[in-house]
C-alpha positions as CSV (number, residue, x, y, z in Angstrom):
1,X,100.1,76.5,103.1
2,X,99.5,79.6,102.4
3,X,96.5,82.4,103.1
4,X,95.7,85.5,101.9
5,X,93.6,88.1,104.4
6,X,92.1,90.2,103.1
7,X,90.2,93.8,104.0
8,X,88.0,95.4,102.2
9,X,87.4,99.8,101.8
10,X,84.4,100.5,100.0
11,X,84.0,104.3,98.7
12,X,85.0,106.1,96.2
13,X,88.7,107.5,97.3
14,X,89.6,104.3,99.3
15,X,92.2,103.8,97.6
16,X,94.6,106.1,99.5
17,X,92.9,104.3,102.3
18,X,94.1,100.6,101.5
19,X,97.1,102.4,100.9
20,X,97.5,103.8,104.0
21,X,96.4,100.5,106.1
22,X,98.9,98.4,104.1
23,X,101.7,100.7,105.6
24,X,100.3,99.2,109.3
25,X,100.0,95.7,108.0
26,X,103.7,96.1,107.0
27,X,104.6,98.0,110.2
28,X,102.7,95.3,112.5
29,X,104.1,92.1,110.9
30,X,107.8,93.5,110.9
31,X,107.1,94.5,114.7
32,X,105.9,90.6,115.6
33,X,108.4,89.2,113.3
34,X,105.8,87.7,111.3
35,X,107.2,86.6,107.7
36,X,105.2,87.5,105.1
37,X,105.2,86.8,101.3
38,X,103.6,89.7,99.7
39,X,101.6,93.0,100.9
40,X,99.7,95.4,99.0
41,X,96.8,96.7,97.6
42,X,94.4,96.3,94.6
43,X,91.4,98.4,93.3
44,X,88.4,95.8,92.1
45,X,86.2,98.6,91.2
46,X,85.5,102.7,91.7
47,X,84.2,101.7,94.8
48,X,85.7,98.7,95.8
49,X,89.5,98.6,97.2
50,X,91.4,96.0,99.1
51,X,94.6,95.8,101.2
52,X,96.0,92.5,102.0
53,X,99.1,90.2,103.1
54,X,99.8,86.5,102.2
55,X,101.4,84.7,105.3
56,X,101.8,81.3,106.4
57,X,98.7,79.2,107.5
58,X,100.0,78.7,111.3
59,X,100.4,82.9,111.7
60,X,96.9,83.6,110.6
61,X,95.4,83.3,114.4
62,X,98.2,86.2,114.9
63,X,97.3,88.4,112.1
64,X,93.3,87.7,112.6
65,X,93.1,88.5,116.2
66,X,95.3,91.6,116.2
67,X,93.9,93.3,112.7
68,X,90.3,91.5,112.1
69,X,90.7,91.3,108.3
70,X,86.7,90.6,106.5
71,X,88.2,88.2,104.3
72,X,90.9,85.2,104.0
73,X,91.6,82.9,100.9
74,X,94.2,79.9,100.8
75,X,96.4,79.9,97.8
């Protein structure tokens, strides 16, 4: 299975902030050897931008504990 985590930057040029954290997420999962299927980021609104990274279900205790995303989805 897989999950989506999710976080969430709220603000008006949070953007470049989502941005920026997906460059960790990428930098942290390649350091642990953690596959992942996607990474990026996505702008819901002017004020509302995520960054995220779909992994597998069993590395999510990995991923949560080290980054505390706000949000997770399975897909």
């Amino acid at each position: 299975m897989k999950i989506k985590l999710v976080w969430d930057f709220k603000g008006s040029n949070d953007l470049k902030v989502a941005v920026h954290y997906t460059k960790h997420i990428t930098e942290f999962m390649e350091e642990k050897n953690i596959p992942f299927f996607d990474v990026g980021e996505n702008s819901l609104s002017e004020f509302h931008q995520i960054a995220y990274v779909v992994i597998k279900k069993e590395d999510v205790t990995t991923v949560r504990d080290a980054l505390k995303p706000h949000r997770a989805f399975s897909l």
